[in-house]
C-alpha positions as a Markdown table, in Angstrom:
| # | Residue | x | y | z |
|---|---|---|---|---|
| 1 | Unk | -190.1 | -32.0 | -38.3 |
| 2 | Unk | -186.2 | -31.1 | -37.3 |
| 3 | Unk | -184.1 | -34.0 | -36.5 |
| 4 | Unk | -183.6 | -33.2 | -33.4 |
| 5 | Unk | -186.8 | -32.2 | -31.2 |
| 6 | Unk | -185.9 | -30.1 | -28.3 |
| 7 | Unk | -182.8 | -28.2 | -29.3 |
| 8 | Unk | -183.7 | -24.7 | -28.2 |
| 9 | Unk | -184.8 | -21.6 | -29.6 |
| 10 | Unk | -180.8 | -20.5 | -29.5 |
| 11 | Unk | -179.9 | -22.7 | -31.8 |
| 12 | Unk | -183.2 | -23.3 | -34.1 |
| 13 | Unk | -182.4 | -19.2 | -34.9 |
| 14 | Unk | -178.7 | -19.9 | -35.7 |
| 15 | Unk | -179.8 | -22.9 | -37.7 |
| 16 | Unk | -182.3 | -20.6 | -39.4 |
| 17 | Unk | -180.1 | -17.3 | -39.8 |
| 18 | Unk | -177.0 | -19.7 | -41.6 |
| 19 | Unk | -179.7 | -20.2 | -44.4 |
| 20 | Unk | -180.3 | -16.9 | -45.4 |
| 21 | Unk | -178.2 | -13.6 | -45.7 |
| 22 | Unk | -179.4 | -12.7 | -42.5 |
| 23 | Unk | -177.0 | -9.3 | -41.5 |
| 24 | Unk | -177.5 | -8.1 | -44.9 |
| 25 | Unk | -181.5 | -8.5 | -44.8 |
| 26 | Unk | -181.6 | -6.9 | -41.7 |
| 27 | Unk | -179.5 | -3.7 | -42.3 |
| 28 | Unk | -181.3 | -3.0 | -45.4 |
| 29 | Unk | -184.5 | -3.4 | -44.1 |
| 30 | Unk | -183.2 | -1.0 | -40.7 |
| 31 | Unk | -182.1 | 1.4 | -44.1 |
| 32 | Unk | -185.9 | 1.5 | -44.9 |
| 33 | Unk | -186.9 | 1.7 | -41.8 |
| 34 | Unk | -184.6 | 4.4 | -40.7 |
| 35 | Unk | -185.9 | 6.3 | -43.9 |
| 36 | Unk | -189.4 | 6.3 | -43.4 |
| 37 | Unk | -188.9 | 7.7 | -39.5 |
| 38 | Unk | -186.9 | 10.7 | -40.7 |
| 39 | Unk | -189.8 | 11.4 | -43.2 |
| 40 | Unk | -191.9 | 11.5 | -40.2 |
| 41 | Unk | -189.2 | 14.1 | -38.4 |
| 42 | Unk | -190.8 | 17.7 | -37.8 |
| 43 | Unk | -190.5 | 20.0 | -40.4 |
| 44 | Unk | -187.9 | 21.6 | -38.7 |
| 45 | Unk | -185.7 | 18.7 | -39.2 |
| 46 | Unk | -186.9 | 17.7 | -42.8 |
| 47 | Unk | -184.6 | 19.1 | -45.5 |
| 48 | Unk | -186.4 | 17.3 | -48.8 |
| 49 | Unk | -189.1 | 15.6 | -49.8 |
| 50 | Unk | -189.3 | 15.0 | -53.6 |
| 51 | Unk | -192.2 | 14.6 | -56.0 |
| 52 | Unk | -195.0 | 16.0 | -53.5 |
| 53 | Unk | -193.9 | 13.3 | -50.9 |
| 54 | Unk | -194.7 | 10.2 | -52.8 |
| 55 | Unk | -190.9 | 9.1 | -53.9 |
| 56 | Unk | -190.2 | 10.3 | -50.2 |
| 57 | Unk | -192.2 | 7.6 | -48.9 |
| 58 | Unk | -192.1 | 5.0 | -51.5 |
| 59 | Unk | -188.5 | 4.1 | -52.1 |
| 60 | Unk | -187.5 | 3.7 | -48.2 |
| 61 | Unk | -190.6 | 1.3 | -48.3 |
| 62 | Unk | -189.4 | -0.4 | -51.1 |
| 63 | Unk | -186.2 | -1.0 | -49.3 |
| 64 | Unk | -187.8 | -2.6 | -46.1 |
| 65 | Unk | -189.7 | -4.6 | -48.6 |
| 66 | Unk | -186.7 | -6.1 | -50.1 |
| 67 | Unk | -184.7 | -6.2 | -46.5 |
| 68 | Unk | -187.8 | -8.6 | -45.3 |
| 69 | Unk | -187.9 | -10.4 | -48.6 |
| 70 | Unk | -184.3 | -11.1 | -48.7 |
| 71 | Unk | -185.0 | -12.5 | -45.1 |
| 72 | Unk | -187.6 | -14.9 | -45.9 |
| 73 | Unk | -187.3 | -15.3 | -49.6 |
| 74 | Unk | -183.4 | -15.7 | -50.2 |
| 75 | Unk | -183.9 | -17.8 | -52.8 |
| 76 | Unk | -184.3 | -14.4 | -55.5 |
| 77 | Unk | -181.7 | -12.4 | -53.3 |
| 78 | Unk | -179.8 | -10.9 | -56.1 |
| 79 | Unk | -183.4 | -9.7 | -57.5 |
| 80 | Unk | -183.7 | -8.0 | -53.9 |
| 81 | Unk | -180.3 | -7.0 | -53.7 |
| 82 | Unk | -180.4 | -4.9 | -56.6 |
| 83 | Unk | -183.3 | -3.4 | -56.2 |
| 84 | Unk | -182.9 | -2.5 | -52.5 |
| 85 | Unk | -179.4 | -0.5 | -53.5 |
| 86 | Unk | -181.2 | 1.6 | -56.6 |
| 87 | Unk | -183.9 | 2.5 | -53.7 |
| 88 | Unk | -181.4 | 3.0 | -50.9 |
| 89 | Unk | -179.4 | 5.3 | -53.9 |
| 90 | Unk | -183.0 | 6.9 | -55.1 |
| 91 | Unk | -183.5 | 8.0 | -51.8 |
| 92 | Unk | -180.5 | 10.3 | -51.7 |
| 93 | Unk | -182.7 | 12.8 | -54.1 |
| 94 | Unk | -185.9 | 12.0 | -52.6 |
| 95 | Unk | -185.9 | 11.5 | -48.8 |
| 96 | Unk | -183.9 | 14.1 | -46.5 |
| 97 | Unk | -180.3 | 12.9 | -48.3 |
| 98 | Unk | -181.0 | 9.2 | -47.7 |
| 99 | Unk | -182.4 | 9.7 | -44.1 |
| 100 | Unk | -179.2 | 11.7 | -43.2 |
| 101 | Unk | -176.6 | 9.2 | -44.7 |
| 102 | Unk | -177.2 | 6.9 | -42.0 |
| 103 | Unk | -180.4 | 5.1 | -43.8 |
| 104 | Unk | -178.9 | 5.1 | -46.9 |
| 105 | Unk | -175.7 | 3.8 | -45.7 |
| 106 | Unk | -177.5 | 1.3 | -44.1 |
| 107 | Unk | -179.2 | 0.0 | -47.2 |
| 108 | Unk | -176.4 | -0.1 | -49.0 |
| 109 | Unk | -174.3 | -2.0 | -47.0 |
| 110 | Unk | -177.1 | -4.4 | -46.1 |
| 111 | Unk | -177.9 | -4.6 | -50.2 |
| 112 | Unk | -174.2 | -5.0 | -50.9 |
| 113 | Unk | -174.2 | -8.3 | -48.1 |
| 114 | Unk | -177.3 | -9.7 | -49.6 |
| 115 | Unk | -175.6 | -9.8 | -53.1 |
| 116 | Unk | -172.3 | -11.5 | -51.9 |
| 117 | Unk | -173.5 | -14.4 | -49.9 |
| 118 | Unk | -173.9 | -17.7 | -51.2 |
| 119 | Unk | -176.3 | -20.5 | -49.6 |
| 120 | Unk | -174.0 | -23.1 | -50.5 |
| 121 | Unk | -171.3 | -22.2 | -48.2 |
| 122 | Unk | -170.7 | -24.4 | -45.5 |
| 123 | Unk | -171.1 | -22.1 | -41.6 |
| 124 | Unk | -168.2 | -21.1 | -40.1 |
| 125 | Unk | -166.6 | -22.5 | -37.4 |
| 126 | Unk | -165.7 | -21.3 | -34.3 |
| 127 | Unk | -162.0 | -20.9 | -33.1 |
| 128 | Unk | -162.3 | -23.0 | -30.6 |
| 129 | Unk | -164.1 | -25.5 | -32.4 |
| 130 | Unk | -161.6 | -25.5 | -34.8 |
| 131 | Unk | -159.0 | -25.8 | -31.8 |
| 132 | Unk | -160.7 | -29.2 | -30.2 |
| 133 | Unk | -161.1 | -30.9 | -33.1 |
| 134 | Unk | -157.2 | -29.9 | -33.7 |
| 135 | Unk | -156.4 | -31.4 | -30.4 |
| 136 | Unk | -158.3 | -34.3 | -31.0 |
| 137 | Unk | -156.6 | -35.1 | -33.9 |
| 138 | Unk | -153.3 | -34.5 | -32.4 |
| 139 | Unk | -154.4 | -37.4 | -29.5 |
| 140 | Unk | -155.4 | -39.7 | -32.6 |
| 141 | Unk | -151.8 | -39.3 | -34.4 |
| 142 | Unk | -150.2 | -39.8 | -31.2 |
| 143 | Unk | -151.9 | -42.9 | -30.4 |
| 144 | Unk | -151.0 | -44.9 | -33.9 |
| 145 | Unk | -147.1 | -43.4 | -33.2 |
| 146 | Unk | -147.1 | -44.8 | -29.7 |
C-alpha cells in the first residue's frame, strides 16, 4: 500500500515515472515502433529491407523490447540501453535507413537517456518550489533578527 491512499492518478504516474528513465524508455520504444510501421509502408515507399526481411523486422522489435523493458525493468537499464542503440544502429542497414532517420534517431536518443540516468538522484524541483521554500526561509531569518 502507498502512504497516502487517495492521492490521484496525476501524481501516482509522476511518482512512478521519477523511478525509472521514463523519456528515454519511451523514445526508444517510439524508435521501434516507428521502425516496424515503415516496414509495413507500400512498396513504393520502402527503399531496403535486408536479409529476406527478417533483420528488417527483428531489430526495430528488439528495440521496442528494450524501450518497454527499460520502462518496467530499470533495474538492468544499462543491459537495455546498449542493446537498444546496437538495434537502433543495425537498423540503419536493415530497415529503410533506420525508418527514415526519424526511428533511428529516436532510438538513439531514447538509448543514450536510458544509459545516463541514475535512480539515486533525488527529483527535481520546480522553480517555484524552489522560490517558496526561498521565501519561507527569508520570513524565518527575519523573525530571529527582529
Amino acid at each position: 500500500m502507498s502512504d497516502t491512499p487517495n492521492q490521484g492518478v496525476r501524481p501516482a504516474f509522476r511518482q512512478w515515472r521519477a523511478r525509472r528513465p521514463f523519456w528515454g524508455g519511451l523514445l526508444l520504444a517510439l524508435g521501434g515502433a516507428e521502425i516496424l510501421l515503415t516496414e509495413k509502408a507500400s512498396l513504393k515507399v520502402v527503399m531496403h529491407i535486408g536479409m529476406q526481411g527478417l533483420a528488417g523486422y527483428l531489430l526495430p522489435a528488439v528495440m521496442l523490447l528494450c524501450g518497454l523493458l527499460a520502462l518496467f525493468s530499470p533495474g538492468q537499464r544499462l543491459f537495455y540501453s546498449i542493446t537498444g542503440i546496437l538495434a537502433s544502429l543495425g537498423t540503419w542497414l536493415t530497415s529503410n535507413l533506420g525508418g527514415f532517420f526519424i526511428g533511428l534517431l529516436l532510438g538513439a536518443v531514447g538509448s543514450c537517456l536510458v544509459f545516463g540516468w541514475l535512480p539515486d538522484q533525488e527529483p527535481r524541483r520546480s522553480r517555484r518550489q524552489r522560490r517558496k521554500e526561498a521565501r519561507a526561509a527569508e520570513t524565518v531569518q527575519a523573525a530571529v533578527r527582529g
